[in-house]
C-alpha positions in Angstrom: -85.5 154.0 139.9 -86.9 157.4 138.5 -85.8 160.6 140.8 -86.8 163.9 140.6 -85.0 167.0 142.0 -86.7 170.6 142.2 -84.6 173.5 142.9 -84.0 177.0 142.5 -80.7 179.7 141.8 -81.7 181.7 144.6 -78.0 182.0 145.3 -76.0 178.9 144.3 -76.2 177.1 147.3 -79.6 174.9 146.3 -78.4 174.5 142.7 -75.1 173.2 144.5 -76.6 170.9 146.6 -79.0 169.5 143.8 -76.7 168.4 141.7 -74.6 167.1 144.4 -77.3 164.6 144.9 -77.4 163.6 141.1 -74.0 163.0 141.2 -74.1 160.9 144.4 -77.0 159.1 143.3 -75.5 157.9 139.9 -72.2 156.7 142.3 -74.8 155.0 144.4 -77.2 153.4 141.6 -75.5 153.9 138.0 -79.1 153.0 136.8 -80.8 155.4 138.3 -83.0 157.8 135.9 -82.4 161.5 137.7 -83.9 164.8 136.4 -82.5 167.8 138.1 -85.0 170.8 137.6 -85.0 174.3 138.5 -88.9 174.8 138.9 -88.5 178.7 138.4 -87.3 178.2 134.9 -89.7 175.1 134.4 -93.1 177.8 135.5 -91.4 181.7 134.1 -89.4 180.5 131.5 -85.8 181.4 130.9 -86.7 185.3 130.7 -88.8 185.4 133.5 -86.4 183.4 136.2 -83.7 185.5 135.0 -86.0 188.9 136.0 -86.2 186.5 139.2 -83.4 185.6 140.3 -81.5 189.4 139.3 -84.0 190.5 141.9 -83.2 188.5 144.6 -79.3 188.9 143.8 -80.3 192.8 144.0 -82.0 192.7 147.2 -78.9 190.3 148.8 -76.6 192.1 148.0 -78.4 195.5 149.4 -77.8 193.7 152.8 -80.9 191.7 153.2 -83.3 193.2 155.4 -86.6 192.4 152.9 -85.0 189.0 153.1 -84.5 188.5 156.7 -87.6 189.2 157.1 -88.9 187.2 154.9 -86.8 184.4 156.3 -88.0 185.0 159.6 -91.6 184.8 159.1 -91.2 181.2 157.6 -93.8 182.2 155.5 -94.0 181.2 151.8 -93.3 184.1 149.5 -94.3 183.1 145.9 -98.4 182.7 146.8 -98.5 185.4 143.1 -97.1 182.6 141.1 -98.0 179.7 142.9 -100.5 178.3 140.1 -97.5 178.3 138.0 -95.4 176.6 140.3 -98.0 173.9 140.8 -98.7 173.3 137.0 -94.9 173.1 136.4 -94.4 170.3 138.9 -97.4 168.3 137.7 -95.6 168.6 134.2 -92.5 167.4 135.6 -94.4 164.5 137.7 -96.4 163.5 135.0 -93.5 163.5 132.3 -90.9 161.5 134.6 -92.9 159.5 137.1 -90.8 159.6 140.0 -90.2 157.4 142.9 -88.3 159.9 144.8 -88.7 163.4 144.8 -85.8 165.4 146.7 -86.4 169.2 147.4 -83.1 171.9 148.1 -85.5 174.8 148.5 -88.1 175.6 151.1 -90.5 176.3 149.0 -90.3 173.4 146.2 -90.7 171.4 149.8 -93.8 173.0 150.1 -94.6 173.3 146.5 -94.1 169.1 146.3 -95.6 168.4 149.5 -99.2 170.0 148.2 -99.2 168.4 144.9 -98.5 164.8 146.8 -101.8 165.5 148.6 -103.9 165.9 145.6 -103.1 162.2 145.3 -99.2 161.6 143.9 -97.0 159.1 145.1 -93.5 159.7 145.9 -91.3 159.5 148.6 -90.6 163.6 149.9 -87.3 164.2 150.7 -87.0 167.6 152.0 -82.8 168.6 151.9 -82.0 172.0 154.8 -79.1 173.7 152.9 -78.1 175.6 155.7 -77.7 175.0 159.6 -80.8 177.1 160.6 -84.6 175.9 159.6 -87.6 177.2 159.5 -91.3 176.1 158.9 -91.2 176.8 155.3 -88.8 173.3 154.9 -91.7 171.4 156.7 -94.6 170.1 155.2 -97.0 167.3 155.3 -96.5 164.4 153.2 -92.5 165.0 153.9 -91.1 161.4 155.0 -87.0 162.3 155.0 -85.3 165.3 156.1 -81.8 166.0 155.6 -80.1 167.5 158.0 -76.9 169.4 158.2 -76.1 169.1 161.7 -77.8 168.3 165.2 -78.2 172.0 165.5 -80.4 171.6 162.5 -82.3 168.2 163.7 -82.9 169.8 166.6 -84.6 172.8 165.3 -86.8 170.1 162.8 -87.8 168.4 165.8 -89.3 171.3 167.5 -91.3 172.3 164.5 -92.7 168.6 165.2 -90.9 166.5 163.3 -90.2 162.9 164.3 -86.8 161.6 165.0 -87.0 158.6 162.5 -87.7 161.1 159.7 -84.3 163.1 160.2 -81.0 162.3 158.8 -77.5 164.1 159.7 -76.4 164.0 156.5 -74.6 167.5 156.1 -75.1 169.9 153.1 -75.0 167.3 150.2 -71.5 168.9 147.8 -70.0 167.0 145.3 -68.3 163.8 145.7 -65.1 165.5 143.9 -65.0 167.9 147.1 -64.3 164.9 149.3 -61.6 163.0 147.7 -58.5 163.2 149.9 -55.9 166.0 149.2 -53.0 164.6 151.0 -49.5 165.9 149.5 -51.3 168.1 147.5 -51.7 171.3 149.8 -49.6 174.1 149.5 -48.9 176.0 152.4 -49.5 179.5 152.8 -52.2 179.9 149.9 -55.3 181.6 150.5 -58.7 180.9 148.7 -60.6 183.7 149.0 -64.6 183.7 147.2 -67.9 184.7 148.2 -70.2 181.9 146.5 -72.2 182.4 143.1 -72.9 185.9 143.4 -69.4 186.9 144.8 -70.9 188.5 147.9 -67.3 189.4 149.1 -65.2 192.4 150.6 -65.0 194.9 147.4 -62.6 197.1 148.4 -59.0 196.8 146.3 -57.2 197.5 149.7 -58.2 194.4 151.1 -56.8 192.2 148.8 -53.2 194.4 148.9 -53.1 193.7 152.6 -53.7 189.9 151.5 -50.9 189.9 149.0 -48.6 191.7 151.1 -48.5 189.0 153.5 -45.2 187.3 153.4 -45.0 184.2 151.2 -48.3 184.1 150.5 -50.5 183.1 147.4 -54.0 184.9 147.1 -56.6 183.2 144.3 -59.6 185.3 144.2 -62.9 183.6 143.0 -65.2 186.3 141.8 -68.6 184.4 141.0 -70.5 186.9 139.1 -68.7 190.1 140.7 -67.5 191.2 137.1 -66.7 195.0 139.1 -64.8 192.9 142.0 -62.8 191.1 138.7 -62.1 194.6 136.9 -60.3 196.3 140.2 -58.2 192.8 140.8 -56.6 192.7 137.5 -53.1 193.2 137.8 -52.7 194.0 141.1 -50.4 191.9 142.9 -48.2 189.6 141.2 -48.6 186.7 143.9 -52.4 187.6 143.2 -54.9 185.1 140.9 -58.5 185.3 140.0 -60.5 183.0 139.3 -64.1 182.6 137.1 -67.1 180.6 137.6 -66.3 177.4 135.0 -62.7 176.6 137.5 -63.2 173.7 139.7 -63.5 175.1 142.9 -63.1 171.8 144.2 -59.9 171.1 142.7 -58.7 174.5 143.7 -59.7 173.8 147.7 -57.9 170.8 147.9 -54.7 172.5 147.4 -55.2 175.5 149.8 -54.1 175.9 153.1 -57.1 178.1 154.0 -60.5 179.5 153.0 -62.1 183.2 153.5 -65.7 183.1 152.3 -69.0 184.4 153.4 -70.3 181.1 155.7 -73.1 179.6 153.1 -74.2 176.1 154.1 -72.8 174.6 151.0 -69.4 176.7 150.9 -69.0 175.1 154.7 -69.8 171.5 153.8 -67.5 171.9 151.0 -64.5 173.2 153.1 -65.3 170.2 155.8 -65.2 168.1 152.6 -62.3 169.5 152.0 -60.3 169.5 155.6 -60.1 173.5 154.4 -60.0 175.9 157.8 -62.7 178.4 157.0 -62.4 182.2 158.0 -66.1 183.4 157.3 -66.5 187.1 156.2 -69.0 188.9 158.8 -72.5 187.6 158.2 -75.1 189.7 157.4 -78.6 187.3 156.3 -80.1 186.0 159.0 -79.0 182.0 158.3 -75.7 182.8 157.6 -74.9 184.3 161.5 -76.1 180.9 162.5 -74.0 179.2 159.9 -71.2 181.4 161.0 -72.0 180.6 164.8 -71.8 176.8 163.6 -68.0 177.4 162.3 -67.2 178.9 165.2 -68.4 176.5 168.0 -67.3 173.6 165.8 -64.1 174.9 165.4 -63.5 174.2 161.7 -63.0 178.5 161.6 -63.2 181.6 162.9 -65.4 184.7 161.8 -63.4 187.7 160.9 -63.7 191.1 162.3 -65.4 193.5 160.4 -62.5 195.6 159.8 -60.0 195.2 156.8 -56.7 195.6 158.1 -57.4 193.5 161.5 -58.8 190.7 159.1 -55.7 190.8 157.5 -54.2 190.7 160.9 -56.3 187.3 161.5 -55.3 186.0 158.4 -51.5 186.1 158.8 -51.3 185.2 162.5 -53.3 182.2 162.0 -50.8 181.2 159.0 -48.0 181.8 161.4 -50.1 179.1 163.7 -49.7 176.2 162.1 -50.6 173.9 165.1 -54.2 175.7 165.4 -54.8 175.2 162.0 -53.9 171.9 162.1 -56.6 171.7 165.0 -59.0 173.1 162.7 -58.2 170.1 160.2 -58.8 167.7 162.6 -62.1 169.1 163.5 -63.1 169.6 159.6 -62.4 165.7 159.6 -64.7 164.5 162.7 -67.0 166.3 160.9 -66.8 164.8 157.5 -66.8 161.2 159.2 -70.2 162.1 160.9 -72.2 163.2 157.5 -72.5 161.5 153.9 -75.5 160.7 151.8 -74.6 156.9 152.8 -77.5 156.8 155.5 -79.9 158.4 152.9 -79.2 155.9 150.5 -79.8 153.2 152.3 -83.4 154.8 153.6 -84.3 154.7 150.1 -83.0 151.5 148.7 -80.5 152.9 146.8 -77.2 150.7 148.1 -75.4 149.9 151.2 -72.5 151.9 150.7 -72.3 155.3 148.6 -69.2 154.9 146.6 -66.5 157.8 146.9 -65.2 159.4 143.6 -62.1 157.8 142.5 -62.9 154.4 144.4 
């Protein structure tokens, strides 16, 4: 079976999630043939995505509000280079004849779903990477929709989708994120990161009042924050950083608790994980629902916006080992309930999606 996947690095979330899928597909069905694409690259080029995707980084990281708006409309927002999309998909179609194609972007969902009509055939798998949805994930000529929770199916449903088209699968993260950690966690040690673009707390007092917590050990992932990296050197002996090439999931599995911004795939991964997640304030407009979703699932708490009553939150919840434990358990009703095992079984792929080291 051929499979294509289109994506984007708009954030690392739907690059994530994309090659989760490879991996779980070649677990499911060794045989498969799957291409993982980022269509931005595949239509701009190398130089031009880059000028792309420092743009959007730029207008994140400025708090959003061109984006949340964007996001709110649920309309597309590439119609200037849409030609170039289109003829970079019917290149990849053409060159590897798919069966499937699997979308972890709105618009390559939309994107896919128009060049089906002009007479392709593929199945459309159309992958939510976050809790919230909007139209922009829906499209004609879709027949699967992964969902990351019944929060998220729900929403699908009123933007007309039909029930036998949605599956709770979760945000799809690596199969290395869900091998069991048992023995392995060491108590009192803090993961702290704020996904691929290290969208994070910046200030150097912050992560004093993290390492002055008693008995505590503080790894910092920095993603592409190379300022955040320069202020952290050397500061606190019981203090590590950590780059983009370490295995986060590695790195999870022996922590006793997360503090993160809530992006969908940073949340599947801690439920992955059993990791209790502390979520940084939100401030785009899917990551207060995602944060909302932590929250009234109990897996975490959202931390206040100031630095020293985070830090506050932090220890007091080490101190509570019973609620944490609580948290653990809710991570692991959670994990039970999603898996690409329903999806792979939609699409003939096997009965049963093998876990990493089974």
């Amino acid at each position: 079976m051929d499979i294509l996947i289109i994506t984007g690095r708009f954030g690392q979330g739907h690059w994530s999630a994309a090659r989760a899928f490879e991996q779980h597909i070649h677990l499911m069905r060794p045989d498969a043939r799957v291409t993982v694409a980022d269509l931005w690259q595949q239509a701009l080029g190398d130089a031009g995505s880059r000028r792309v995707y420092r743009l959007f980084g730029a207008m994140v990281r400025r708090g959003g509000p061109v984006y949340d708006k964007l996001y709110s409309s649920g309309e597309p927002s590439f119609r200037p280079i849409w030609p170039l999309l289109m003829r970079a998909i019917s290149r990849l179609v053409e060159e590897y004849r798919p069966q499937v194609v699997i979308s972890t972007l709105p618009q390559c969902t939309q994107l896919a779903a128009a060049y089906k009509q002009r007479g392709a055939s593929y199945t459309l798998v159309s992958c939510i990477t976050d809790v919230s949805c909007h139209r922009q994930w829906t499209a004609p000529g879709v027949d699967l929709y992964c969902a990351a929770s019944a929060h998220t199916a729900q929403m699908l449903r009123q933007w007309g989708v039909a029930p036998e088209q949605i599956l709770i699968t979760g945000v799809p993260v690596r199969p290395a994120f869900r091998v069991p950690a048992a023995g392995q966690r060491q108590s009192r040690h803090i993961l702290v990161m704020g996904g691929g673009l290290g969208l994070m707390p910046t200030e150097q007092e912050f992560y004093q009042d993290l390492a002055a917590i008693p008995n505590v050990q503080v790894t910092v992932a920095t993603g592409q924050n190379q300022g955040l990296s320069h202020k952290l050197a050397g500061l606190a002996d019981n203090l590590h950083q950590i780059g983009e090439g370490e295995d986060l999931a590695y790195i999870m599995a022996r922590c006793d608790l997360l503090l993160s911004k809530p992006g969908g795939s940073t949340i599947f991964e801690a439920i992955a994980c059993g990791l209790p997640l502390l979520a940084f304030a939100p401030k785009l407009e899917q990551e207060k629902e995602n944060a909302d979703f932590v929250r009234q699932q109990g897996i975490g708490l959202v931390l206040p916006a100031g630095r020293q009553t985070s830090c506050w939150v932090v220890e007091d919840l080490l101190q509570a080992r019973s609620r944490l434990e609580e948290m653990r358990q809710q991570t692991a009703k959670l994990r039970a309930a999603t898996g690409l095992d329903v999806l792979g079984e939609r699409l003939g792929l096997t009965g049963r999606c093998r876990q990493a080291g089974d």
